[in-house]
Structure formats: C-alpha cells, structure tokens
N, CA and C of each residue as an Amber inpcrd file, in Angstrom:
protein
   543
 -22.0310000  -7.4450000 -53.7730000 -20.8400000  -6.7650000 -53.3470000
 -20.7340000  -6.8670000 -51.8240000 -19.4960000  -6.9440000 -51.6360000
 -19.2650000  -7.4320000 -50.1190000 -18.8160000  -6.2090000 -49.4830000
 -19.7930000  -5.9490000 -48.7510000 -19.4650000  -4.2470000 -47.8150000
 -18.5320000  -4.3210000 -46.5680000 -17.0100000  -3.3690000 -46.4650000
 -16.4400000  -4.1980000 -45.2820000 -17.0410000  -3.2080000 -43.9810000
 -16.6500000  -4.1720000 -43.1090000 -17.2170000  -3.6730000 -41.5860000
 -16.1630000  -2.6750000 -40.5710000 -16.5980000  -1.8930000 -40.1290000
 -16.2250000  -0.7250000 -39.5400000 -15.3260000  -1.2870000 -38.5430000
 -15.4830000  -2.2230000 -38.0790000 -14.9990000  -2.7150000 -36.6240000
 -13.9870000  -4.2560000 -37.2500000 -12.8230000  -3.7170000 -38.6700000
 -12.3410000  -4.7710000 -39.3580000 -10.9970000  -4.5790000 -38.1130000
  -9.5300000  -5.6250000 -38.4630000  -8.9010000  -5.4340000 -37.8540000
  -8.3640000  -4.3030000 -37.8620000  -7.7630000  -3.7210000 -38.9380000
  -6.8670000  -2.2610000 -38.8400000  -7.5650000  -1.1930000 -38.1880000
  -8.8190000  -0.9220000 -38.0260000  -9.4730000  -0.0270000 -37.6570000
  -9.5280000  -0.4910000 -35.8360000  -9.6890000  -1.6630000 -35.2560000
  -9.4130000  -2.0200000 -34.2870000  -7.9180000  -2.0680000 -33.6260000
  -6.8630000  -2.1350000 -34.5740000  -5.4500000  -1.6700000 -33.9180000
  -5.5210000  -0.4610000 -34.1070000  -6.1780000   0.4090000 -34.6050000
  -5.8330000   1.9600000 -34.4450000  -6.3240000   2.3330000 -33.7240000
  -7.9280000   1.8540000 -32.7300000  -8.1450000   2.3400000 -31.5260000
  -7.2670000   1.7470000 -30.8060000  -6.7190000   0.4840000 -30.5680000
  -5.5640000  -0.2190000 -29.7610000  -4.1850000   1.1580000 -29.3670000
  -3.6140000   1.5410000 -30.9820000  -2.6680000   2.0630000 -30.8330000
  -2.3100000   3.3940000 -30.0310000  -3.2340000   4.1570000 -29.3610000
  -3.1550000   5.1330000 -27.9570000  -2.6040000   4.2590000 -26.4760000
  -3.8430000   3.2080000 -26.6660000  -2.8570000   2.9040000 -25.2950000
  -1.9050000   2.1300000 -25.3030000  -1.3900000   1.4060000 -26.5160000
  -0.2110000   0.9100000 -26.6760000   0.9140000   1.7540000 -26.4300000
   0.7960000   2.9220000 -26.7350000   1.9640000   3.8310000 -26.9230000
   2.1930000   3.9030000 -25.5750000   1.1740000   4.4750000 -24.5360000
   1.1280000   4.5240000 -23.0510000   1.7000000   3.9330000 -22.4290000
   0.8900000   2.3650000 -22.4620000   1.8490000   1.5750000 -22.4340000
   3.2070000   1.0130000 -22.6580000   3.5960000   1.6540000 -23.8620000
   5.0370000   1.4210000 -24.1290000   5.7090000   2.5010000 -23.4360000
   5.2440000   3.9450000 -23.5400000   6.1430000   4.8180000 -22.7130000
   6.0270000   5.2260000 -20.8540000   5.0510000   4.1660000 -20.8120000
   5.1480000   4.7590000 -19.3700000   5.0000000   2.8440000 -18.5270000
   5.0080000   1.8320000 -19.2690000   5.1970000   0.8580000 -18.8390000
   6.1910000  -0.1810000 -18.9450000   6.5430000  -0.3130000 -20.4100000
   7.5320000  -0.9040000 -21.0960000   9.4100000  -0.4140000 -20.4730000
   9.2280000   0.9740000 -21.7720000  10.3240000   1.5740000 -21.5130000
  10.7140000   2.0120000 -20.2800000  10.2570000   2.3070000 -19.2890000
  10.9720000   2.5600000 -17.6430000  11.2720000   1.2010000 -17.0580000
  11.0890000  -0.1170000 -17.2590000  11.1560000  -1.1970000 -16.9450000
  12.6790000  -1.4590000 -17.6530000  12.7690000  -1.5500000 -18.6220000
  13.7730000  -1.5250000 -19.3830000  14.8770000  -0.6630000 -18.8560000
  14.5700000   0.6790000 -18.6910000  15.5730000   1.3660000 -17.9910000
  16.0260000   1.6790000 -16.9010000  15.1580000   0.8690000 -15.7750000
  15.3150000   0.5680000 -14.4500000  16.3610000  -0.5580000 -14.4020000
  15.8210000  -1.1430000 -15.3900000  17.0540000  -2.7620000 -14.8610000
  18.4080000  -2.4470000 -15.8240000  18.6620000  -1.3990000 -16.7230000
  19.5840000  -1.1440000 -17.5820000  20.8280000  -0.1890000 -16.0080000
  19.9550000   0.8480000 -15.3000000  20.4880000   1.3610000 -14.6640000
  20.6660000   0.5420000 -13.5080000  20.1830000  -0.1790000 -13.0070000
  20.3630000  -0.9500000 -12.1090000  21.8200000  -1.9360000 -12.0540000
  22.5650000  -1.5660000 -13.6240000  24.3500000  -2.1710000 -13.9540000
  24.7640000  -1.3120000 -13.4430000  24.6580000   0.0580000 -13.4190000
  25.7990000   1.0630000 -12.7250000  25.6550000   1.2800000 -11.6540000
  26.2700000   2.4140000 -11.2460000  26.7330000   3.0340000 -10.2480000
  25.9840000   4.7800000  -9.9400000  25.0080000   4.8460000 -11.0800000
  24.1980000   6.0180000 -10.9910000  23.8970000   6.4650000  -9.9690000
  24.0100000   8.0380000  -9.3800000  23.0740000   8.4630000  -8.3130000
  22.2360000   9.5620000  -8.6680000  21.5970000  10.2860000  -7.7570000
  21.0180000  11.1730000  -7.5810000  21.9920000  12.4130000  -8.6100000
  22.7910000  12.6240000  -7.4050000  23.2660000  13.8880000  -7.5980000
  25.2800000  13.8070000  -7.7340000  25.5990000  14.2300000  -8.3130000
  27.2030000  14.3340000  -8.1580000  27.9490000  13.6970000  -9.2730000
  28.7680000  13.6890000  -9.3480000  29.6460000  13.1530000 -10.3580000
  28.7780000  11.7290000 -11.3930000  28.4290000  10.9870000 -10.9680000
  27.6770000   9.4340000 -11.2540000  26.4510000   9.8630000 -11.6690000
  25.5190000  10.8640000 -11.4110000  24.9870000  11.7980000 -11.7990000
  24.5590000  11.8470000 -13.2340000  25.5130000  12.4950000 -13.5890000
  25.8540000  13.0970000 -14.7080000  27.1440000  11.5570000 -15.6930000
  27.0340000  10.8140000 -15.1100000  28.3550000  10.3090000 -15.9230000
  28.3730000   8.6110000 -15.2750000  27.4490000   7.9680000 -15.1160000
  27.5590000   6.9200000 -14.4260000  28.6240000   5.5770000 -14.6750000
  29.0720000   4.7520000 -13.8190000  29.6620000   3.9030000 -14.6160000
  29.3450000   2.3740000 -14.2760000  29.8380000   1.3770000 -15.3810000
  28.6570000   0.1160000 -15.3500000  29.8530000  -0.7720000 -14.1570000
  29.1430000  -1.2030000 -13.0620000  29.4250000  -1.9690000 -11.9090000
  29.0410000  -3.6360000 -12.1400000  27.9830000  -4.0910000 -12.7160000
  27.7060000  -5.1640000 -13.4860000  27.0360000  -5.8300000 -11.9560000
  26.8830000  -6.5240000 -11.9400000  26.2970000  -7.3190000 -10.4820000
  26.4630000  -6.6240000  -8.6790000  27.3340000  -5.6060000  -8.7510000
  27.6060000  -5.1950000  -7.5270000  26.7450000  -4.9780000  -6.8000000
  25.6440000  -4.0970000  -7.0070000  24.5380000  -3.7950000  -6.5350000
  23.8470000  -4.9840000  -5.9210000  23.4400000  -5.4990000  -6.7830000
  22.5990000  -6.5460000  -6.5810000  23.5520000  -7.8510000  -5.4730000
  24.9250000  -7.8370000  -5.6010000  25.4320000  -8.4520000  -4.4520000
  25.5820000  -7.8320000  -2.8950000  25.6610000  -6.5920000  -3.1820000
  25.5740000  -5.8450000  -1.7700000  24.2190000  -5.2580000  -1.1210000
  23.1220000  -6.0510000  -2.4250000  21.4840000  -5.8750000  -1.6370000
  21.3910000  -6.9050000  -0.8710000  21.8250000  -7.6610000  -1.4120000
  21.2400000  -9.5290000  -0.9680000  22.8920000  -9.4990000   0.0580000
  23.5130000  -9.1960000   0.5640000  24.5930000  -9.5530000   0.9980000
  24.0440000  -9.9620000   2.9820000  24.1990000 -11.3770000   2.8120000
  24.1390000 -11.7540000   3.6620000  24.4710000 -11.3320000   5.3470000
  25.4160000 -10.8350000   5.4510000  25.9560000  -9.9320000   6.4980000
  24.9730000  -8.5250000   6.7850000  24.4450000  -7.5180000   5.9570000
  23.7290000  -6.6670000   6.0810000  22.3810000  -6.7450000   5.5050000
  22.0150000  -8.3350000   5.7800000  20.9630000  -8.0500000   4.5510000
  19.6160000  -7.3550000   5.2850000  19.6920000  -7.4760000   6.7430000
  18.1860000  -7.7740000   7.5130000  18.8650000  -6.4170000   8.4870000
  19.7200000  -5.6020000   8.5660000  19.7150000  -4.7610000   8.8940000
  18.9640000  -3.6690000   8.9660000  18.4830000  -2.9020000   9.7500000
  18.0850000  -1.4260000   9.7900000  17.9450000  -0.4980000   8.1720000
  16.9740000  -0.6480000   7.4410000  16.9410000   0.2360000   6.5210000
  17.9370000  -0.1250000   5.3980000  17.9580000  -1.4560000   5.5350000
  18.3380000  -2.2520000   4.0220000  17.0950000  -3.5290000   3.8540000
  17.6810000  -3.7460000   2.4820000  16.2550000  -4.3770000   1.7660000
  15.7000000  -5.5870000   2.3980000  16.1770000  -6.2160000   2.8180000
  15.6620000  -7.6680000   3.7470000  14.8600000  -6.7510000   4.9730000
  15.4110000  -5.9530000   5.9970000  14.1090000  -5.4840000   6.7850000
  12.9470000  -4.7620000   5.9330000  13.2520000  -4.2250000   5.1730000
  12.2630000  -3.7340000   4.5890000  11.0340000  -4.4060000   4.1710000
  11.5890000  -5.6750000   3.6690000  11.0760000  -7.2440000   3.2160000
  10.1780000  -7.6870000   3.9100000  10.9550000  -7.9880000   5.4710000
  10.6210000  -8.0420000   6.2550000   8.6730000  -7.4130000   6.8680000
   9.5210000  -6.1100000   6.8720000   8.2270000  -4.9960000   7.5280000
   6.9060000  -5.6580000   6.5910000   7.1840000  -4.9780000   5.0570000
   6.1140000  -5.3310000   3.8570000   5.6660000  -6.8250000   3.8690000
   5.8070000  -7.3340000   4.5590000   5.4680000  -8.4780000   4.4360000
   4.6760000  -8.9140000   6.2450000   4.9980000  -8.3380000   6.8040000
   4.1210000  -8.2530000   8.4230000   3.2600000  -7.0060000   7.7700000
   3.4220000  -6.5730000   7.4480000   1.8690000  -5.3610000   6.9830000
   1.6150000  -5.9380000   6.3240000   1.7090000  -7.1010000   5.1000000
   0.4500000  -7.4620000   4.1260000   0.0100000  -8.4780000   4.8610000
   0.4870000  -9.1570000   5.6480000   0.1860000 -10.2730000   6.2350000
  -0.8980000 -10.0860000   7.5280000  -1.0010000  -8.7580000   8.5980000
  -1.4870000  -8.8510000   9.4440000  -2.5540000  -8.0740000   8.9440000
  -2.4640000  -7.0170000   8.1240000  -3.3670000  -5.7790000   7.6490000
  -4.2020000  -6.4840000   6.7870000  -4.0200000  -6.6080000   5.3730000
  -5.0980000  -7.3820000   4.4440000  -5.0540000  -8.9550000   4.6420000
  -4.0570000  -9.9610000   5.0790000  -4.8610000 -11.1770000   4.9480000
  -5.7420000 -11.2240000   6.1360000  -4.7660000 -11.0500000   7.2760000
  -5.5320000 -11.4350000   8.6220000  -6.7680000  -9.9400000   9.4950000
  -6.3620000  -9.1350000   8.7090000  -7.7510000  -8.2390000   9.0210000
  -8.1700000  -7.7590000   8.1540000  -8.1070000  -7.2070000   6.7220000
  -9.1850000  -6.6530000   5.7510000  -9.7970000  -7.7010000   5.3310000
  -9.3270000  -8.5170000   5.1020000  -9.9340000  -9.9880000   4.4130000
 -10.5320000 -10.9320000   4.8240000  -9.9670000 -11.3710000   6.5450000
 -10.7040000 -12.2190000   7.4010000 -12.1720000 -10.8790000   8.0640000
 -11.8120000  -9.9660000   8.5920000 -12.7290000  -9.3560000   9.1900000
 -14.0350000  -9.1250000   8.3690000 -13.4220000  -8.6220000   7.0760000
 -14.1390000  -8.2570000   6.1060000 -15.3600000  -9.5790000   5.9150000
 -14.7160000 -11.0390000   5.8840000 -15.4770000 -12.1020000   5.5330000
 -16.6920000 -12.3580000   6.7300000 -15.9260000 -11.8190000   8.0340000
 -16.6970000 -12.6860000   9.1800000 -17.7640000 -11.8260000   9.3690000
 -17.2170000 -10.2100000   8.8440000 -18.4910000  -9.2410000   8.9800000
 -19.7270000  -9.5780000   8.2450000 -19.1570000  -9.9310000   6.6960000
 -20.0710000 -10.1750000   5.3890000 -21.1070000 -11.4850000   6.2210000
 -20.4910000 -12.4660000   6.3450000 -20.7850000 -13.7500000   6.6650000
 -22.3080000 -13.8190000   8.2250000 -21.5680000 -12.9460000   9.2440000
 -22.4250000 -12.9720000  10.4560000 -23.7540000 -11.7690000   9.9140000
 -23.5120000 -11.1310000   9.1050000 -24.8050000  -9.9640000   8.9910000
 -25.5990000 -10.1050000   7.4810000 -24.9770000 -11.5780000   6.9680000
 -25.6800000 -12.0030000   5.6760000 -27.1350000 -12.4360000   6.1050000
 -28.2050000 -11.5290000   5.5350000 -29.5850000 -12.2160000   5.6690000
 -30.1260000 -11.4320000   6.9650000 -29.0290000 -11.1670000   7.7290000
 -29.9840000 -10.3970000   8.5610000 -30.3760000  -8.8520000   8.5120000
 -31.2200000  -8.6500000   9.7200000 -32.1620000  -7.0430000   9.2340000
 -32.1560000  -6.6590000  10.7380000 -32.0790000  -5.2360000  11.0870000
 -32.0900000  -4.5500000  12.3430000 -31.4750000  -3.4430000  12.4710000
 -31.7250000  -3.0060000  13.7280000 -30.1130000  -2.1450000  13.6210000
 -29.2910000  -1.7680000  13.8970000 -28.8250000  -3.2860000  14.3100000
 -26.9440000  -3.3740000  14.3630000 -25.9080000  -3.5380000  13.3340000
 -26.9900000  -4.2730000  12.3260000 -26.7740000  -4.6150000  10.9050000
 -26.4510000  -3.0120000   9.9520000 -27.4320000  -2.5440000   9.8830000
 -27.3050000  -1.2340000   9.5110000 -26.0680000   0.0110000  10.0680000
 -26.3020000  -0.0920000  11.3800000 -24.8920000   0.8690000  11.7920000
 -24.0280000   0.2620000  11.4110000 -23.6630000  -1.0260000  11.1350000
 -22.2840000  -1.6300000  11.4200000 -21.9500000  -1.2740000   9.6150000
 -22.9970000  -1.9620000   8.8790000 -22.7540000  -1.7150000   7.6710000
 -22.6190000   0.0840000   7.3760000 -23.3210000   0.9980000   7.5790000
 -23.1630000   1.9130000   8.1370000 -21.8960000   2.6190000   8.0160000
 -21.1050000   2.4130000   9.3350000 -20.0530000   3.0470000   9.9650000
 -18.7720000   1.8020000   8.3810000 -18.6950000   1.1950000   8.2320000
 -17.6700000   0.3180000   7.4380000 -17.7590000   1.1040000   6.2020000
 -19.1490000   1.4960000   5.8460000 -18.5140000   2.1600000   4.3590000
 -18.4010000   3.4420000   4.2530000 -18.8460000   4.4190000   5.6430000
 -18.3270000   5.4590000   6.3460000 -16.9060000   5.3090000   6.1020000
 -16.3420000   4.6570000   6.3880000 -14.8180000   4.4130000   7.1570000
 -13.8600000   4.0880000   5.8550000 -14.6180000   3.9430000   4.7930000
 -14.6830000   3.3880000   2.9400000 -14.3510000   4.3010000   2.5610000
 -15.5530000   5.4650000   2.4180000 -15.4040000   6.4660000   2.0100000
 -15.3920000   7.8650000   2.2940000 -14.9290000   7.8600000   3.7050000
 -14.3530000   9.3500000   3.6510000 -13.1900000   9.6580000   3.2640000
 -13.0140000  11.3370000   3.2980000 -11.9840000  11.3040000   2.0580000
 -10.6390000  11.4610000   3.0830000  -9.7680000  10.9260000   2.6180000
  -8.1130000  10.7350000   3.2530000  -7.8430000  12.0120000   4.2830000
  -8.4880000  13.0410000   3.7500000  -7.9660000  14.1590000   4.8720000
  -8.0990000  14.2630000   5.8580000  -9.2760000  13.5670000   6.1580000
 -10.2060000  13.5800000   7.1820000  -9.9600000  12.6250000   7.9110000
  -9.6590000  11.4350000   7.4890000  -9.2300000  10.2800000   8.0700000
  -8.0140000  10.4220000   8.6870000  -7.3730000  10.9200000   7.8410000
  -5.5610000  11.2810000   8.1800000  -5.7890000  12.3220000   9.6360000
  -6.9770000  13.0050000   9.7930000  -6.5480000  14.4770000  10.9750000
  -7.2420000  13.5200000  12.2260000  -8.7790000  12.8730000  11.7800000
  -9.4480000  11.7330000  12.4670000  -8.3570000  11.0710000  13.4990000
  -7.1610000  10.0440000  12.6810000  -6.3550000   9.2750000  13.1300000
  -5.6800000   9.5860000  14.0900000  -4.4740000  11.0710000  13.6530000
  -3.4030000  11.5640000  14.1940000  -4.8660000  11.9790000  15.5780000
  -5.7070000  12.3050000  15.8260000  -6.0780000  12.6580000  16.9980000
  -6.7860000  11.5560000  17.6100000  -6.9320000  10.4610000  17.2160000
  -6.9130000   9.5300000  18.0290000  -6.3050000   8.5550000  18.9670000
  -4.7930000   8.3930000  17.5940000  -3.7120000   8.2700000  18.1730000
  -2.8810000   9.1570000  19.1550000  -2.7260000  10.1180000  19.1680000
  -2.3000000  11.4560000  19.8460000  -1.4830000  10.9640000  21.5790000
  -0.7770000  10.7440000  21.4780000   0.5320000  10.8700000  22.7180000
  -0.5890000  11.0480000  23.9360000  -0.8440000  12.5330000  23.7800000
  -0.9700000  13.5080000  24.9980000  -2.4540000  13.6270000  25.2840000
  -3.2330000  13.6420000  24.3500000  -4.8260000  13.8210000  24.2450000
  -5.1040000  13.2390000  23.4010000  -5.1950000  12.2570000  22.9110000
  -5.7560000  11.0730000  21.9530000  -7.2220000  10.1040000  22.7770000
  -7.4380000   9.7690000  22.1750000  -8.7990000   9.3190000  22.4150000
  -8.8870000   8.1590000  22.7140000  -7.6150000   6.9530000  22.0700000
  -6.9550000   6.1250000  22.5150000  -6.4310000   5.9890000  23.8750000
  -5.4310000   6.8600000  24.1990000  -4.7710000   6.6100000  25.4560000
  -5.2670000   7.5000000  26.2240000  -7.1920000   7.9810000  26.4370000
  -7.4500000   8.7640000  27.1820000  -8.4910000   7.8080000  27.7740000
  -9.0720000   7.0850000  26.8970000  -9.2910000   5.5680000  27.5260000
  -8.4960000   4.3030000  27.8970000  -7.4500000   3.9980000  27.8430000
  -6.4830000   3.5520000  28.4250000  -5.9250000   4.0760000  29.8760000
  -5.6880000   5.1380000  29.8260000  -4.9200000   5.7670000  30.9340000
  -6.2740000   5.5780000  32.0630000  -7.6370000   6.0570000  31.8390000
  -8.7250000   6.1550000  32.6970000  -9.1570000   4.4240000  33.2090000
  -8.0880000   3.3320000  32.4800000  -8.2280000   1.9330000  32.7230000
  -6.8710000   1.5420000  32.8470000  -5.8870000   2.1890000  33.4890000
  -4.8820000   2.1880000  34.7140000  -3.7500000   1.7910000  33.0260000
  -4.0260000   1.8210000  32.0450000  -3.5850000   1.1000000  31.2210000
  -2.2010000   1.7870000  30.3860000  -1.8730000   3.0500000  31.1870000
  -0.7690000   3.9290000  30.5750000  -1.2000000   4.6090000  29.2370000
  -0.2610000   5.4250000  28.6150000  -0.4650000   6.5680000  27.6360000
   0.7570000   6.1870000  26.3930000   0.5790000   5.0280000  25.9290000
   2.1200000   4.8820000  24.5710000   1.7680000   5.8300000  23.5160000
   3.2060000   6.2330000  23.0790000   3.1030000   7.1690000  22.0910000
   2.5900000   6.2950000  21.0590000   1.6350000   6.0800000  20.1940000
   1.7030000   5.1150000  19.2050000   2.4680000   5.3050000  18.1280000
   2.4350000   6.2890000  17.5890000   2.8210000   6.7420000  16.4520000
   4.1570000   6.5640000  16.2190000   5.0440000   6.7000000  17.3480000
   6.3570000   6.6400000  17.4760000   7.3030000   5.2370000  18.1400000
   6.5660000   4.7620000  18.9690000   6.4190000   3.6550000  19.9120000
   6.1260000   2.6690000  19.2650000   4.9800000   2.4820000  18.3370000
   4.6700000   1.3710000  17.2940000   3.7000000   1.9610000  16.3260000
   4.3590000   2.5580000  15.4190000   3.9550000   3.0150000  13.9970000
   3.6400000   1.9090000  13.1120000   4.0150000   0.5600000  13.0200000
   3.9870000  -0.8050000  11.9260000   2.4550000  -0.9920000  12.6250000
   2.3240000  -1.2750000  14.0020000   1.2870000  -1.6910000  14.6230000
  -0.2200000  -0.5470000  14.4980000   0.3430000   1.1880000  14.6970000
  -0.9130000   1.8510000  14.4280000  -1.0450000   1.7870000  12.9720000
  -0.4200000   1.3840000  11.9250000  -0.8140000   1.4810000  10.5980000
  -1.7890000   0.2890000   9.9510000  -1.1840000  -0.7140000  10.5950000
  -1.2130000  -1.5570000  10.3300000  -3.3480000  -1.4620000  10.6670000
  -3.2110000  -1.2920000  12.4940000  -4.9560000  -1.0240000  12.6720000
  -5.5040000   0.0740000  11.8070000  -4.9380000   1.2340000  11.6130000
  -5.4990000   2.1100000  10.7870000  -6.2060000   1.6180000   8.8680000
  -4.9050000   0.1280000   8.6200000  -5.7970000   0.0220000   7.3700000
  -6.4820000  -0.7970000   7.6410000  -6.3250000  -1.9080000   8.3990000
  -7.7540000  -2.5240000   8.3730000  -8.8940000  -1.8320000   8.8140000
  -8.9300000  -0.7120000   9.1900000  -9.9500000  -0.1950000   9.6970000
 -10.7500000   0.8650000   7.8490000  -9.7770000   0.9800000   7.3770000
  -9.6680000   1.6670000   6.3420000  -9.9320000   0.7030000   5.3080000
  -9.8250000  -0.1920000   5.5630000 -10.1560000  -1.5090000   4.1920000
 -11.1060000  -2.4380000   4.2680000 -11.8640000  -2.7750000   5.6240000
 -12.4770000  -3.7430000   5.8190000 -13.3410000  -3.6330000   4.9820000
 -14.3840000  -2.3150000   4.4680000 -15.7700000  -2.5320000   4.1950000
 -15.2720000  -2.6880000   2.2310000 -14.0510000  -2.5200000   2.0320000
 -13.7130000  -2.9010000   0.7940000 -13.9440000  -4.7160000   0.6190000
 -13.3580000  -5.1690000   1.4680000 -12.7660000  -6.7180000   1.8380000
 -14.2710000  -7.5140000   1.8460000
C-alpha cells in the first residue's frame, strides 16, 4: 500500500495560500487600482472626491508635458533629484566607498582596521533617533560641528540643511550605508 506524503501538492498550496492572499490584497489589487484611478480626475478631497470622472490619458499628458516637465516640483525634477541621490549616494559612495573600504582593510590586522571597521557598523547600527538628533547637530547653521570647524578655517558657516539639503542627505546616507555596501 502506497502511503501518501504530508508535503503532497494540495497540502503545499495551502501553506502557499496565506501569503497569496497578502499578496493579492496588498500587492496585486492596489496596483490594479492605482493605474484604474490614474484614468480620472480623482482627488483628495471635494467634489472628485467622492464622484470622480474618467479623463482617459490627460494626466499622464500633463505629467510628461514637455513645457513643465523639469519644472520646480513636477515629475521630471523630481526624476531628476532621485536620480542625483541614487547616483552620488549608493553608486558613487555606499558602493564605491563601501568596496575601497572592504578591499584596502581585507587581510589586514591593527588598529586602524578595527576602529574603522568599528565606527562603520556603529554608524550601521544605531538606531535612527539618534542618528537623526546626531545629524541635525552637526549640521546645525549656528553651532554645528560642521561649520564650527569651517568657520575656525576662515571657511564660512552655510546653512546646510537649507542651503543644500540634496547635498547634506545625500553625505548623511553614505555615511549611513557604507558599512552595509
């Protein structure tokens, strides 16, 4: 007599079928209804709201519309930005730094090796709060730690944060990603 095995198919789609469902309701179906709403004219709040109506391509011609496309807080600068932050942050510093760090302290022993490795997965894993209060007071206008060594090297006091926010974020994740990289 042929005994069947616990681990047959149906018993393997029924552990399947939890995260299928998941998947269908929190991956599938919002995909579907993102690009369904993406025909109208839906908003937030107000009349369209409550009652939207189908526009058919409009949207999508007045995203891409050549005349405003690279403007101030439409989707081409935006494009733009996300694409100078993946480009300077993870290729050219979490990923290169990350390699040249791995690469120059492979095999060796001391301890420069140690702090450096050290302080990188320090910088890994502390937790966001800390990093986040860390930052804002490094960066800091007026008393930052940044432009308190700068200024003492004739080098002026920029607001960073405000002055070049793409640029302090941008150092903040590679500094925040390297020992991942």
């Amino acid at each position: 007599m042929h005994k069947r095995s616990i681990l047959s198919l149906p018993t393997g789609l029924l552990f399947l079928l939890p995260a299928g469902v998941f998947i269908f309701a929190f991956i599938i179906l919002p995909l579907f209804w993102i690009a369904a709403v993406s025909f109208t004219n839906r908003t937030l709040t107000g009349r369209t709201a409550r009652d939207p109506e189908f526009v058919g391509f409009e949207n999508y011609l007045r995203l891409f519309d050549p005349d405003t496309f690279l403007r101030a807080g439409e989707f081409g600068a935006s494009l733009l930005v996300t694409a100078q932050f993946v480009f300077f942050s993870a290729i050219l510093g979490q990923a290169v730094l990350g390699l040249v760090l791995a690469w120059f302290f492979y095999g060796r022993r001391g301890p420069l090796q140690g702090t450096v490795q050290t302080l990188a997965i320090l910088a890994w894993i502390m937790p966001d709060v800390v990093v986040a209060f860390a930052w804002f007071a490094f960066l800091n206008d007026e008393s930052g730690t940044l432009n308190q060594i700068l200024s003492s090297l004739g080098l002026g006091k920029p607001d960073w944060l405000l002055d070049l926010p793409l640029q302090s974020v941008i150092l903040f994740n590679i500094w925040r990603g390297t020992a991942f990289s």
